[in-house]
N, C-alpha and C positions, 0 to 999 in steps of 0.2 A: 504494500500500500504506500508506496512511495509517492511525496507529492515533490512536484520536481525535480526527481531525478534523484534526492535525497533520502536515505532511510535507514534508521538507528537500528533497526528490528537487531536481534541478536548480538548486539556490540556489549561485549563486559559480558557474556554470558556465565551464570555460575547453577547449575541444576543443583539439587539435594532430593534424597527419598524420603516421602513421607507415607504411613499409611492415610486411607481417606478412613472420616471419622464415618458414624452411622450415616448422618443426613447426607454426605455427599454420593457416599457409596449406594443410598437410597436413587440418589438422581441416574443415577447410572443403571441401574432396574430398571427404574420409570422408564428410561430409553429404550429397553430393548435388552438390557443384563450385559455384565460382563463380558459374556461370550459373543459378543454383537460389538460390528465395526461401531454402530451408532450409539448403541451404549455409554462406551469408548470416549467417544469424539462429542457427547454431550456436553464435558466436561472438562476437555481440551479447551485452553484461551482464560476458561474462567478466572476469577479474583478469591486466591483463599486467603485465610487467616490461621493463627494457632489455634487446634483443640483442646480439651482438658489434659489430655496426655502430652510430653511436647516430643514426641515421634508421629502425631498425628494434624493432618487439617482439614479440614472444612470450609464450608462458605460464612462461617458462623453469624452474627447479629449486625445488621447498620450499625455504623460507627466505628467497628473492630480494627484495630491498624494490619494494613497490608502484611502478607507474609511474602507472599509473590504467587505466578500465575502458574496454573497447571500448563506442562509441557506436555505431556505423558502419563496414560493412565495402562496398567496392567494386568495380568488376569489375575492377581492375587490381591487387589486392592491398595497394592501398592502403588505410586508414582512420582514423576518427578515434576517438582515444583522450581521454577525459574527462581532465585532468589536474591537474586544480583544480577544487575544490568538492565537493557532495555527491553522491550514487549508489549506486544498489544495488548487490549483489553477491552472488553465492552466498559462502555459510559450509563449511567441511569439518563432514561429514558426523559428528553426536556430537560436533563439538567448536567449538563456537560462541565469539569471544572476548568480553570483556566489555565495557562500554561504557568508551570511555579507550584502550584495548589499542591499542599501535603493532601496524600489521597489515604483511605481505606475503603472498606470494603462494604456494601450494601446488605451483605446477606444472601443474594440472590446470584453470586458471581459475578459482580458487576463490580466497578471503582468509583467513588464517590468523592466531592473535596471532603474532606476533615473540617468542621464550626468551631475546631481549638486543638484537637489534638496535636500534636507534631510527629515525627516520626522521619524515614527516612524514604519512603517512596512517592516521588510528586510526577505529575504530569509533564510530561514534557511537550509533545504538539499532538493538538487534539484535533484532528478529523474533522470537516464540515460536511461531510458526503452524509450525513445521515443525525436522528435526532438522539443515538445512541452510540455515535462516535464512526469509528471505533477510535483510543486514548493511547498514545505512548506513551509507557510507562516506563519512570527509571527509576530502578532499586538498589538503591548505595549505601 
């Protein structure tokens, strides 16, 4: 999704394994289960956060500071979470943050600006192609 010719996607990449918590691994059923490309790729791109466990994430609650985004999901519930660098992301839907804006996570997979928190994942250039982004995000 490069606009002009320009495009961060993958720069500074750093993955780590996480298992997915209940509810995400839940989203992955809802698609069609594990065993299913679509499954799978329901869950590829999204916004997670830490679970209760910290081997584990999820799309946890609006507000929750960014962990970074699903690269990878496996048939063991395992996957890799981008957690350094740049990546895409869905934006909430109408409400797209600015470039700069500490981000977290909506809950729903999605990235959201942060109303105080701080943290260390912000928007970098946000997409006008749509009312949902898509957000490049950089995780430092």
């Amino acid at each position: 999704m490069a606009r002009g010719g320009i495009d961060h996607e993958g720069i500074g990449k750093l993955g780590m394994t996480y298992k997915a918590d209940a509810a995400l691994a839940a989203a992955v059923a809802a698609a069609g289960g594990i065993g299913t490309t679509a499954g799978r790729a329901a869950v590829i791109g999204k916004a997670v956060t830490w679970s209760a466990s910290p081997f584990e994430a999820g799309f946890g609650n609006a507000g929750d500071p960014l962990l970074g985004i699903v690269e990878s999901y496996d048939y063991d519930d395992n996957m890799t979470v981008l957690t350094r660098g740049y990546a895409y992301a869905p934006g909430v839907s109408n409400s797209l943050p600015n470039p700069g804006n500490v981000l977290v996570v909506d809950g729903s997979g999605a990235v959201m600006a942060s109303t105080g928190a701080v943290g260390v994942a912000r928007a970098d250039v946000v997409m006008t192609t749509g009312v949902t982004g898509p957000v490049m995000v950089f995780i430092g």
